[in-house]
KEBA-563616 format. One record per residue: residue number from 1; residue in one letter; z, x, y of N, C-alpha, C, O in turn. Coordinates in steps of 0.02 Angstrom, whole numbers, plus 50000, padded with zeros to 5 digits. Atoms other than C-alpha are relative to their C-alpha. Layout:
// KEBA-563616
 num residu  n_zz  n_xx  n_yy ca_zz ca_xx ca_yy  c_zz  c_xx  c_yy  o_zz  o_xx  o_yy
 NUM      A     Z     X     Y     Z     X     Y     Z     X     Y     Z     X     Y
...
//
This chain:
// KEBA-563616
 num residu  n_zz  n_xx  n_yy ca_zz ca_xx ca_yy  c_zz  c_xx  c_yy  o_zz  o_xx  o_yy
   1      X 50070 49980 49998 66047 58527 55769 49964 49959 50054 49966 49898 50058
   2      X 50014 50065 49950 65955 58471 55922 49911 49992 49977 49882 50035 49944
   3      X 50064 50003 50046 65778 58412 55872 49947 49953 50075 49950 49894 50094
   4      X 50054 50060 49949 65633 58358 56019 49945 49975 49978 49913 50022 49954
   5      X 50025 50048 50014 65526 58240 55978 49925 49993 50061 49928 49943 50096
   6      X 50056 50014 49962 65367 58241 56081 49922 49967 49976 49883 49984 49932
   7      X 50033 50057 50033 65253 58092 56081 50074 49945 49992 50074 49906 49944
   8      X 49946 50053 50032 65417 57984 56070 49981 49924 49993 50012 49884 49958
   9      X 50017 50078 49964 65344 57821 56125 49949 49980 49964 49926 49924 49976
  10      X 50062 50020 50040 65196 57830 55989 50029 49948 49922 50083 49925 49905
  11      X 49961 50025 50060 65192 57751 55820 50049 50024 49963 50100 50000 49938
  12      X 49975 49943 50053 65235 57892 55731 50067 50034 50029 50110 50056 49989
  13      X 49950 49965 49951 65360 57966 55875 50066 49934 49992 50120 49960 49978
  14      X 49969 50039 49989 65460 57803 55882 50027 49981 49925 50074 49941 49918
  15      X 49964 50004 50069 65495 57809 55689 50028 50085 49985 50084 50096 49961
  16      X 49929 49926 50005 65562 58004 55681 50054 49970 50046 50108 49954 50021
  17      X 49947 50005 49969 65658 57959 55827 50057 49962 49967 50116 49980 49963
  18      X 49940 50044 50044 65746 57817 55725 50028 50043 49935 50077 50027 49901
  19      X 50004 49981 50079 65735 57927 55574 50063 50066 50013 50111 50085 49979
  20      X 49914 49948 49979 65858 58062 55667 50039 49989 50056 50059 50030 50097
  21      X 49974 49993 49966 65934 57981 55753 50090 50008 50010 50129 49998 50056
  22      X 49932 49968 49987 66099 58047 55700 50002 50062 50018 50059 50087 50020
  23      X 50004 49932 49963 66053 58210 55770 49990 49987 50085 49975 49935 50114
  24      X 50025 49984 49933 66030 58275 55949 49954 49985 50004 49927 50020 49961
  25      X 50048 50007 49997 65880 58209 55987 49968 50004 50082 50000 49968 50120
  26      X 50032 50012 49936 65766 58233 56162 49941 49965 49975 49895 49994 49947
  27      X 50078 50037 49991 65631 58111 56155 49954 49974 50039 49952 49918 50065
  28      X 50035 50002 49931 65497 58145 56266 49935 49976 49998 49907 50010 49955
  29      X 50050 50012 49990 65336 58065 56301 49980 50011 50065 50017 50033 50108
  30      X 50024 49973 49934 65197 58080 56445 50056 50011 50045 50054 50063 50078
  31      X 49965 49989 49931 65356 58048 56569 50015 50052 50013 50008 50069 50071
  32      X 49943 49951 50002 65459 58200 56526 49953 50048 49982 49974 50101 50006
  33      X 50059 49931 50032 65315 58324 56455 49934 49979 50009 49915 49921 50001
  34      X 50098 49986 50012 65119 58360 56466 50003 50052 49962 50015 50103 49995
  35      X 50009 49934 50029 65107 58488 56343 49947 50038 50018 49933 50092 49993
  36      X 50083 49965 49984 64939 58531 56420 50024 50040 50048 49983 50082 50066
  37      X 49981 49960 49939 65041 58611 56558 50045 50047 49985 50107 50042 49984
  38      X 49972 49927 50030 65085 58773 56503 50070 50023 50030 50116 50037 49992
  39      X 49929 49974 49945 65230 58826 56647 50044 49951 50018 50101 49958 50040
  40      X 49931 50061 49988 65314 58668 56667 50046 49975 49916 50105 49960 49913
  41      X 49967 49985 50032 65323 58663 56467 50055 50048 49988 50112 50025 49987
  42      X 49978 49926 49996 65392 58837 56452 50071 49992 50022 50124 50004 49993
  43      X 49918 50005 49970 65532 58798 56566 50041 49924 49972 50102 49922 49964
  44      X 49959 50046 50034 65570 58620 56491 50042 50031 49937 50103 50030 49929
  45      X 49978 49980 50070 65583 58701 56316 50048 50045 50019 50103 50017 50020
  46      X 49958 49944 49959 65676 58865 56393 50066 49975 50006 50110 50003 49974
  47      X 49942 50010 49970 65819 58768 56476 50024 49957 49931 50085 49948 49924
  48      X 49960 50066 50045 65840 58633 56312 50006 50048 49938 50053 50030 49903
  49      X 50003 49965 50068 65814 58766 56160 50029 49953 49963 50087 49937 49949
  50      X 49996 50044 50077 65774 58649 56027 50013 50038 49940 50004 50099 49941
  51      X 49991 49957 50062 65813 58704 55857 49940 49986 49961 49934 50024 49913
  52      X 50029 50047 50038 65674 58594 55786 49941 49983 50057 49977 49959 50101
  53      X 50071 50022 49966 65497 58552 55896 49946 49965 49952 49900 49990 49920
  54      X 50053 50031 50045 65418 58404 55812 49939 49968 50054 49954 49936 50104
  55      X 50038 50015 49931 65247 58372 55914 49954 49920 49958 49907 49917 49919
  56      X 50033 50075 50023 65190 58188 55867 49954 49987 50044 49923 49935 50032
  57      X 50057 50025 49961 65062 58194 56026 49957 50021 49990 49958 50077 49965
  58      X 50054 49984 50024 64896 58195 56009 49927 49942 50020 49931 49881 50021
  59      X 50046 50059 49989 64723 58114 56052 49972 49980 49947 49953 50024 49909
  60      X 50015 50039 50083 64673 58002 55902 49939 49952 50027 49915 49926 49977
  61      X 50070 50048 49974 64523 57894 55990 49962 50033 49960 49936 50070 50002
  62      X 50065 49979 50030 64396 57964 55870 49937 50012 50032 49906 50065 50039
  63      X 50051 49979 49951 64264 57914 55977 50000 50019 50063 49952 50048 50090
  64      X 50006 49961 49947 64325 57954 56128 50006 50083 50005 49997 50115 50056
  65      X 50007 49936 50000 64342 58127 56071 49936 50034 50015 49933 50086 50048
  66      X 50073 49966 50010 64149 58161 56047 49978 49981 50075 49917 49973 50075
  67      X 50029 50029 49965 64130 58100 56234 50050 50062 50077 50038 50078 50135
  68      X 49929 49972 49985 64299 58202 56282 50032 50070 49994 50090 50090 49999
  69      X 49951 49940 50053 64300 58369 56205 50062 50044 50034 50121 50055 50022
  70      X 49932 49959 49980 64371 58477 56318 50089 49978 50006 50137 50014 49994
  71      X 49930 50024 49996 64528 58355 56352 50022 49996 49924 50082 49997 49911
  72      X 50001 50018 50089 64519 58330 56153 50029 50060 49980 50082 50052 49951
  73      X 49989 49920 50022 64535 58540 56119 50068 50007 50041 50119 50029 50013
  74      X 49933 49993 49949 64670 58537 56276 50038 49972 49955 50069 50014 49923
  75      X 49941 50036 50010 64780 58417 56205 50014 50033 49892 50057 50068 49866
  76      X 49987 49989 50074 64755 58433 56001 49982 50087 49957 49986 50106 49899
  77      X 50020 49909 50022 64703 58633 55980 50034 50034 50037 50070 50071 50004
  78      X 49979 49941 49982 64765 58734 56114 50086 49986 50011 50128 50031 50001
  79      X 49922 49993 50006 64949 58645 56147 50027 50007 49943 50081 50037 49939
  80      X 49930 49960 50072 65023 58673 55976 49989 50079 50015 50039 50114 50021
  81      X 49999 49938 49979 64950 58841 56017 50059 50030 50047 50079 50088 50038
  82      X 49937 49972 49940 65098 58860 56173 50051 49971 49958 50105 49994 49976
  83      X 49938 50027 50043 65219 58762 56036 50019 50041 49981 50079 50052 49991
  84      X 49983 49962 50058 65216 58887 55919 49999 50058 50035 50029 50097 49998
  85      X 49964 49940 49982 65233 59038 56024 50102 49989 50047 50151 50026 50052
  86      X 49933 50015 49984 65388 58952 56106 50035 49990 49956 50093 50004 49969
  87      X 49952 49991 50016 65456 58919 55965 50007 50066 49960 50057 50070 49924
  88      X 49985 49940 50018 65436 59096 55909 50059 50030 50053 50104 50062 50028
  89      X 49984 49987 49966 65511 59130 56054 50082 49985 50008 50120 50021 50041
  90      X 49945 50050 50008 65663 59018 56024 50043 49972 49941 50087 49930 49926
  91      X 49990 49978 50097 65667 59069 55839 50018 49909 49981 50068 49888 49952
  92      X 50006 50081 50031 65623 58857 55814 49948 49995 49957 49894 50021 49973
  93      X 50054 50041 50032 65525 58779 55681 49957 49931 50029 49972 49876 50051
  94      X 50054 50056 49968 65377 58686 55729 49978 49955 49954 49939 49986 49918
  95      X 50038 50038 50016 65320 58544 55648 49938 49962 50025 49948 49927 50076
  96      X 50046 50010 49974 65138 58496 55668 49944 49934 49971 49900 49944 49929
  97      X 50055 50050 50042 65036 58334 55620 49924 50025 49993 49888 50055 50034
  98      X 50090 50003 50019 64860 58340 55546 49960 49945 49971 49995 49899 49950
  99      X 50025 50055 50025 64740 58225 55485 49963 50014 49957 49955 50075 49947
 100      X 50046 49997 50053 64620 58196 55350 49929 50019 49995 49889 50038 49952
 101      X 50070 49981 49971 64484 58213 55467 49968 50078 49998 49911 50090 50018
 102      X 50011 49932 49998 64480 58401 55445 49958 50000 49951 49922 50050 49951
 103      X 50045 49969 50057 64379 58382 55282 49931 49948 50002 49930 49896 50034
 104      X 50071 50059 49968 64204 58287 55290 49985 49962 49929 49926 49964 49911
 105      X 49986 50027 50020 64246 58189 55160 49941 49963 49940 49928 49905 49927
 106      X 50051 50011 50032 64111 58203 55043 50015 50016 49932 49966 50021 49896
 107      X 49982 50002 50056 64215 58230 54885 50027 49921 49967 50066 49887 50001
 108      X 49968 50058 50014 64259 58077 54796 50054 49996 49968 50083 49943 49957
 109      X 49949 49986 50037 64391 58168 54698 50071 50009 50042 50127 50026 50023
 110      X 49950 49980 49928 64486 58178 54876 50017 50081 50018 49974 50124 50007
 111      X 49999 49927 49967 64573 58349 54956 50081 50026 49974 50128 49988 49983
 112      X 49926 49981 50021 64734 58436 54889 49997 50038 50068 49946 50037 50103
 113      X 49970 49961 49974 64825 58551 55004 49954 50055 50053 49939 50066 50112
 114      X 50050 49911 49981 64719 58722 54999 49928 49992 49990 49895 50043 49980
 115      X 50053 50008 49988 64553 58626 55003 49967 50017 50062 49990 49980 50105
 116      X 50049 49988 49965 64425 58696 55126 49979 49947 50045 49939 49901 50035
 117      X 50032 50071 49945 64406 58585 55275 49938 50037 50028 49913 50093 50017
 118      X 50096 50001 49994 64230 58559 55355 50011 49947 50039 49992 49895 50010
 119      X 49987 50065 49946 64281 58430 55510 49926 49963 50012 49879 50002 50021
 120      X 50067 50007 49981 64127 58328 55542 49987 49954 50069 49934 49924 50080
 121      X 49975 50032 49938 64190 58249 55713 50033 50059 50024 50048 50113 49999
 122      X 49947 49947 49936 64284 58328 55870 50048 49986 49988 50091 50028 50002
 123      X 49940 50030 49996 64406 58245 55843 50052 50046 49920 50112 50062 49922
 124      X 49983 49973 50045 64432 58328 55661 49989 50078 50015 50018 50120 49980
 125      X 50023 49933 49968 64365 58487 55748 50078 50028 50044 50107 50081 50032
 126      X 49959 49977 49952 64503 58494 55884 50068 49995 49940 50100 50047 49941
 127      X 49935 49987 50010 64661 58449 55764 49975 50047 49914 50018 50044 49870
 128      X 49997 49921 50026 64597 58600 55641 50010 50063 50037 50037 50111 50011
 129      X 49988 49955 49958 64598 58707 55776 50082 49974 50023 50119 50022 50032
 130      X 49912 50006 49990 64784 58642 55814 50035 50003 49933 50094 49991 49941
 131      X 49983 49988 50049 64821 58668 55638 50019 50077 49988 50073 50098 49968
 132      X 49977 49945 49980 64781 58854 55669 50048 50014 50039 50094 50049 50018
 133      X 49970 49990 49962 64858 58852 55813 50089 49996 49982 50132 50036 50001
 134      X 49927 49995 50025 65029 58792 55727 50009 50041 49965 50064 50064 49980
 135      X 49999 49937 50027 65009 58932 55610 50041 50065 50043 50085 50100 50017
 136      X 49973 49951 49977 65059 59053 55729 50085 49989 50011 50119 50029 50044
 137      X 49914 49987 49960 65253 59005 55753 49989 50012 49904 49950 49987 49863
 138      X 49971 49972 50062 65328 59097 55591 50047 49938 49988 50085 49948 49940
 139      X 49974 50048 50037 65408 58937 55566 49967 49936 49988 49967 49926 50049
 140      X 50055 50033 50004 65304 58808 55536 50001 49961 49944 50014 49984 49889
 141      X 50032 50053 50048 65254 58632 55447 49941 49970 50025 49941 49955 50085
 142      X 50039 50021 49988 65097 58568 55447 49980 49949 49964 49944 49954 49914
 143      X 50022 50067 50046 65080 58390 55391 49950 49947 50015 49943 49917 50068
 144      X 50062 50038 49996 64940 58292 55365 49991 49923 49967 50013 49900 49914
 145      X 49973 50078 50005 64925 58114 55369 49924 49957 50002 49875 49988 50023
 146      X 50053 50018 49962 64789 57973 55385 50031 49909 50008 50087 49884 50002
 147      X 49973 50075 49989 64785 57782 55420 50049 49999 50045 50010 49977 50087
 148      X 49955 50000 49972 64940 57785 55529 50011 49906 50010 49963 49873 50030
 149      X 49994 50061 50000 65009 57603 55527 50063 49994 50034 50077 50047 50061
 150      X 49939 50033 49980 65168 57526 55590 50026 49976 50072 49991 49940 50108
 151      X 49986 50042 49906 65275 57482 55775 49940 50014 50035 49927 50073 50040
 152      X 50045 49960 49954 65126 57490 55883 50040 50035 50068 50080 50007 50106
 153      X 49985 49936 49922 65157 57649 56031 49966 50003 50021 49913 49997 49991
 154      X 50040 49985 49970 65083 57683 56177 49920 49939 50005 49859 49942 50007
 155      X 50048 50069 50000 64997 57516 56181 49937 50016 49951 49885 49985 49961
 156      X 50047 49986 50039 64891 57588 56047 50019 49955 49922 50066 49977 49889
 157      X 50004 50030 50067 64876 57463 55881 49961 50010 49935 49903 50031 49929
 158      X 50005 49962 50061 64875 57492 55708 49943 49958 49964 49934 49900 49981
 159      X 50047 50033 50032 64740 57442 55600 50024 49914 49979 49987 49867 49992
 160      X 49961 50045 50022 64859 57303 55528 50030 49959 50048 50053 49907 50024
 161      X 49990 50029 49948 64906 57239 55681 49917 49948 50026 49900 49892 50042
 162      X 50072 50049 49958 64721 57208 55737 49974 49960 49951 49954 49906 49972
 163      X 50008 50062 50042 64682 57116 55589 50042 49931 50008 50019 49875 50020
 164      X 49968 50081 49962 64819 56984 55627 49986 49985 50029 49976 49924 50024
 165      X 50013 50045 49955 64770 56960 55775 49924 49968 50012 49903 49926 50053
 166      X 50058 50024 49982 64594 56952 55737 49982 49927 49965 49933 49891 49975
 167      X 49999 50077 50044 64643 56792 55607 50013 49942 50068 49998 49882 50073
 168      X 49981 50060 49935 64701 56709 55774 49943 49958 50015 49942 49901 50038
 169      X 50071 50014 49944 64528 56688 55829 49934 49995 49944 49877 49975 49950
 170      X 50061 49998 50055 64431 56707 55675 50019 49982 49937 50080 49985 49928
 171      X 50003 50022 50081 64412 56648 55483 49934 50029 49980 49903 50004 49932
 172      X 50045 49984 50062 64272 56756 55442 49996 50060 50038 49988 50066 50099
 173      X 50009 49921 49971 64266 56946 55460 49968 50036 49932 49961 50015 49875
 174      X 50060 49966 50026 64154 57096 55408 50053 50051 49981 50097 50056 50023
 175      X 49961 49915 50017 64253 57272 55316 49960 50041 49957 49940 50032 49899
 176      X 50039 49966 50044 64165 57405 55281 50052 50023 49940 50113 50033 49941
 177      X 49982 49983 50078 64190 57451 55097 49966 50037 49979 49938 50017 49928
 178      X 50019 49947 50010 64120 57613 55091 50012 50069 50020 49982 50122 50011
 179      X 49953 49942 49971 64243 57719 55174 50076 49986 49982 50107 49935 49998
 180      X 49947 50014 50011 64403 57757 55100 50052 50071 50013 50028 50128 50018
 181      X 49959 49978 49962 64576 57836 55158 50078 49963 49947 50082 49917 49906
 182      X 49943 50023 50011 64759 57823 55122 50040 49981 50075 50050 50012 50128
 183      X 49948 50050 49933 64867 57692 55239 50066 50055 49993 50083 50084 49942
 184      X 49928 49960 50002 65022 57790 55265 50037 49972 50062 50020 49975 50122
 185      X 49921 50031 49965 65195 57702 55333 50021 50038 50052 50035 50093 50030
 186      X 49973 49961 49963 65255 57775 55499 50089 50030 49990 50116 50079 50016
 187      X 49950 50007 49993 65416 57759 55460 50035 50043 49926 50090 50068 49922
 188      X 49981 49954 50057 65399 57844 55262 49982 50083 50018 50009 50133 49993
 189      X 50026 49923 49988 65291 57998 55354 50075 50037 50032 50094 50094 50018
 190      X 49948 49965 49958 65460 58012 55482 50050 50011 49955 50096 50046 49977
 191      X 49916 49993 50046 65600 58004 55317 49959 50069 49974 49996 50118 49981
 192      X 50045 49942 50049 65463 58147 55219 49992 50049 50050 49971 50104 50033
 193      X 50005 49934 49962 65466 58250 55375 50102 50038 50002 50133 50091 49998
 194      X 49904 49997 49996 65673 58237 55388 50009 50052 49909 50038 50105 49899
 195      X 49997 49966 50048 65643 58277 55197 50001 50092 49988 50034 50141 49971
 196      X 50017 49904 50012 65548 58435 55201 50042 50043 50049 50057 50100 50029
 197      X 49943 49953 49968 65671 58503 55352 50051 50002 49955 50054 50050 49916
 198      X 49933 49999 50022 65844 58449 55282 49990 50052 49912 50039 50076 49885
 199      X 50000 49976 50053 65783 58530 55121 49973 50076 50011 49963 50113 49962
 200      X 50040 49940 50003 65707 58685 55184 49940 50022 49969 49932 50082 49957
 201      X 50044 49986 50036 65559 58678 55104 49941 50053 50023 49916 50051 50079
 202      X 50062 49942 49956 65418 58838 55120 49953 49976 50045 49928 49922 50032
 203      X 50023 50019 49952 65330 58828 55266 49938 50001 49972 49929 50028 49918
 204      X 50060 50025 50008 65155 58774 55266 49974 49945 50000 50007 49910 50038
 205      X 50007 50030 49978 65058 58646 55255 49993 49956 49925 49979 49979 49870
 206      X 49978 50067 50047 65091 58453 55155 49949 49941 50012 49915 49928 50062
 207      X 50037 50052 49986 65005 58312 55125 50068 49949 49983 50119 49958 49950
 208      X 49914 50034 49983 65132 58169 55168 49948 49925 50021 49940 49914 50081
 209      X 50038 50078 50009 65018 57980 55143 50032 49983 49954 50069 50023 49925
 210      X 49967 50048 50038 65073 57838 55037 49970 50024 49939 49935 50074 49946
 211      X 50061 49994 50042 64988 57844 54875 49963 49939 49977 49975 49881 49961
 212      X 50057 50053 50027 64849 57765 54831 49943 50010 50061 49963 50007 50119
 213      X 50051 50023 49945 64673 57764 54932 49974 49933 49980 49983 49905 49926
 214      X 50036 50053 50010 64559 57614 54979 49967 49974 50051 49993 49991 50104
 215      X 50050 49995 49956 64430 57560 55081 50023 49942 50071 50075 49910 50071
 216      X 49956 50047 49942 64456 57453 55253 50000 49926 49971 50050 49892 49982
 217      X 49996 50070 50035 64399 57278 55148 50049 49990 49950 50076 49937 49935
 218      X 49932 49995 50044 64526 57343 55024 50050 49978 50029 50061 49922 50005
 219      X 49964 49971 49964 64665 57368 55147 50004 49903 50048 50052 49866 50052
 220      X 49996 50064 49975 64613 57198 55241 50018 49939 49948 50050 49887 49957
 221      X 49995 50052 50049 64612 57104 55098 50075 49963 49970 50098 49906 49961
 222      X 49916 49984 50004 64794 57160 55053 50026 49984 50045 50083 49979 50023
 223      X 49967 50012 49967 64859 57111 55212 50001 49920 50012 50053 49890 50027
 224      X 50016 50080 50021 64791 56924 55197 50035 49987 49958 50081 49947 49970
 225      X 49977 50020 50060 64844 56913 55047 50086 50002 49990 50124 49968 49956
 226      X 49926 49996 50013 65013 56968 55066 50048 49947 50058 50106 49931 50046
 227      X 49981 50015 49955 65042 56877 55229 49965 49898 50004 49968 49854 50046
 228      X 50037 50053 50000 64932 56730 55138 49965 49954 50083 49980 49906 50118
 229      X 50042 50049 49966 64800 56691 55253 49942 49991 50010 49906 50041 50014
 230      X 50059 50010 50043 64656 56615 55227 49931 50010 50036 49908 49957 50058
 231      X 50053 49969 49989 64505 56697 55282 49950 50047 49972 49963 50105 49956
 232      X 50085 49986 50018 64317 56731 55231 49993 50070 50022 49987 50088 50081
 233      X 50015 49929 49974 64297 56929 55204 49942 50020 49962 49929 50009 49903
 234      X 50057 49985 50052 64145 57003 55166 50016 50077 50025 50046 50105 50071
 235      X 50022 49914 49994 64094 57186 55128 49946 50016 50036 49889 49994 50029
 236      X 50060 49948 49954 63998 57291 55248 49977 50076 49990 50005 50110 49947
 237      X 49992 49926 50010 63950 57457 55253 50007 50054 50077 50008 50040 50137
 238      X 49986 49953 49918 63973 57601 55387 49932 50010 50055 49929 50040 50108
 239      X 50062 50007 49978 63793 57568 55429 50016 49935 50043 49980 49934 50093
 240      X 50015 50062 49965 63824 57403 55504 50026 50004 50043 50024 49961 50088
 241      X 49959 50013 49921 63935 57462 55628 50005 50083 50011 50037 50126 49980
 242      X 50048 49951 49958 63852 57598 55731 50071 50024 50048 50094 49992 50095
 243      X 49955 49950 49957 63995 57742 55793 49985 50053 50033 49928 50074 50024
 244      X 50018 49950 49959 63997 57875 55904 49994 50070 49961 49947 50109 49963
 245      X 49971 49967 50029 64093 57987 55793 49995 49995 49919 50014 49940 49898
 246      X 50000 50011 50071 64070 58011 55599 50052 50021 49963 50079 50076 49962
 247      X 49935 49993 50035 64203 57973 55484 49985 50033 49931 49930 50022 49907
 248      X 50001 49997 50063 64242 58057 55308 49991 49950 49960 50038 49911 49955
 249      X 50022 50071 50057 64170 57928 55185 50058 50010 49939 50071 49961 49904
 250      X 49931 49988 50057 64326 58004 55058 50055 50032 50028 50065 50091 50018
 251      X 49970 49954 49958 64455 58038 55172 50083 49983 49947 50123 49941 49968
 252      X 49965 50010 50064 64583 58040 55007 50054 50049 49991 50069 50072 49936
 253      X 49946 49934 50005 64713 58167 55033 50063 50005 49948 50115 49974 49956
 254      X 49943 50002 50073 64820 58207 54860 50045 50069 50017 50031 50127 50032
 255      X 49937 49984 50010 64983 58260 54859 50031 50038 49953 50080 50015 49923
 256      X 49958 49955 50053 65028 58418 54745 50066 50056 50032 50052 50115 50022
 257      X 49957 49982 49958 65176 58485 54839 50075 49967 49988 50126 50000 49978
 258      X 49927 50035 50000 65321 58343 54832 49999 49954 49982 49942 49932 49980
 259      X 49987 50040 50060 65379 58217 54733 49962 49935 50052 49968 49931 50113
 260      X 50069 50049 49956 65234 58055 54786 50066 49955 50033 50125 49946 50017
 261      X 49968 50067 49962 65278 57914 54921 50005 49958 49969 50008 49971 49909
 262      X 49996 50064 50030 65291 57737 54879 49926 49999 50012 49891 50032 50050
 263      X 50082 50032 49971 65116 57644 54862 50007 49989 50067 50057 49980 50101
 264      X 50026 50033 49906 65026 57602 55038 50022 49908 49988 50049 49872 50030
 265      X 49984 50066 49983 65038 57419 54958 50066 49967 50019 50083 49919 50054
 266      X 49900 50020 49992 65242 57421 54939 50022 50004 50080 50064 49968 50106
 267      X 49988 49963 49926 65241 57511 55123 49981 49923 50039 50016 49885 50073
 268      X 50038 50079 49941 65126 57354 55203 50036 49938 49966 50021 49887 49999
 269      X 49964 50054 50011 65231 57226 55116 50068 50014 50047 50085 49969 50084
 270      X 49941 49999 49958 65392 57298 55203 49968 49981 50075 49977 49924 50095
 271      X 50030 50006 49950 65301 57310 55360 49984 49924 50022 50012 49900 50071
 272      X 50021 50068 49990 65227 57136 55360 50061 49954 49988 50064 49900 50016
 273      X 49930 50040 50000 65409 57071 55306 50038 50022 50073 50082 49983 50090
 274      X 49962 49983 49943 65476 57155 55472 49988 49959 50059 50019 49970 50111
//
């Protein structure tokens, strides 16, 4: 089974890749693909006929989205759009990430599956519109994720990362504690995607986070604590720190579909042991 991997070099890209890598694997980042480029894809995909098109790229800057759109819609709305007719084309299953950001996060009870998104950012705007867009290959997963944690890719760092390094330099930090989310393991999202292929499971779309939500003072607190170190955290709120882009205040995504992950805390203890 040969399986490409695009985005290889991200967080999330650099844990499928390990995650199959007893298969055929092409793993391509910016070097080898722009998916924004319609005729040079076309013929990459064409000459390699994947069996399998997992697309792990994507613009995730939040705020640079609202500053960005059109490159924002290019990259996260209209290329799964050319994914998923190639792999109609190539009778491949597409797998497609999503985020949490699609729903505006004003339930506190969180979002199952077939909840009604309502993006309240571009950024949640553009990867609903690439959500559609994966829809169209008749083969199709659409998994949805938030927090993203683990190897940092693409010189881009994980929430958990910038807290360490912000203990370097500091003993007293601010977390807001009025916005909450599930942390999800790069490395459990890439075994739960291997899952739902190797098992065939109906196409559509999954929620695939750790379980458990909790707010960023939550989430900081836990990583101190597990990594014991000793620093002064206080609670803030999303008021004190003035964004471009507005986040879901319950961005809580529940899991009725497949048997639950490990906790986010079990996940950030492996992680922080690595």
């Amino acid at each position: 089974m040969k399986i490409l991997i695009i985005g290889a070099k991200g967080t999330l890209g650099q844990a499928l890749v390990q995650e199959f890598s007893n298969h055929e694997v092409l793993a391509w980042d910016r070097e080898e693909i722009d998916i924004t480029d319609l005729e040079a894809t076309s013929q990459k995909l064409k000459a390699e006929k994947p069996d399998i098109i997992i697309n792990a790229a994507a613009m995730t800057d939040v705020d640079a989205c609202e500053t960005n759109i059109a490159a924002a819609q290019k990259l996260n709305g209209d290329a799964p759009k050319h994914l998923a007719q190639l792999a109609n084309e190539l009778d491949a299953t597409l797998v497609q990430y999503s985020t949490s950001y699609i729903f505006d996060g004003s339930s506190k009870d969180g979002y199952a599956e077939g909840a009604t998104p309502h993006p309240i950012s571009v950024y949640g705007q553009t990867k609903l519109s690439g959500e559609h867009s994966a829809m169209l290959a008749r083969k199709h997963y659409i998994l949805r994720l938030d927090r993203l944690f683990g190897r940092s890719g693409g010189g881009k760092k994980s929430f958990v990362d910038k807290m360490l390094e912000a203990t370097a330099t500091k003993k007293k930090l601010s977390m807001i504690d009025d916005e909450e989310g599930n942390p999800t393991y790069a490395p459990d999202i890439a075994a739960r995607t291997r899952y739902i292929l190797e098992n065939k499971l109906p196409y559509g779309i999954y929620h695939t986070t750790n379980e458990g939500s909790c707010s960023w003072y939550e989430w900081a607190k836990e990583i101190f604590k597990i990594r014991g170190i000793a620093v002064e955290l206080e609670r803030a709120h999303v008021a004190d720190f003035p964004r471009k882009a507005k986040r879901p205040q319950y961005a809580h995504l529940i899991n009725t579909k497949l048997p639950p992950m490990r906790s986010w805390q079990a996940a950030l203890k492996e992680y922080l042991a690595s």
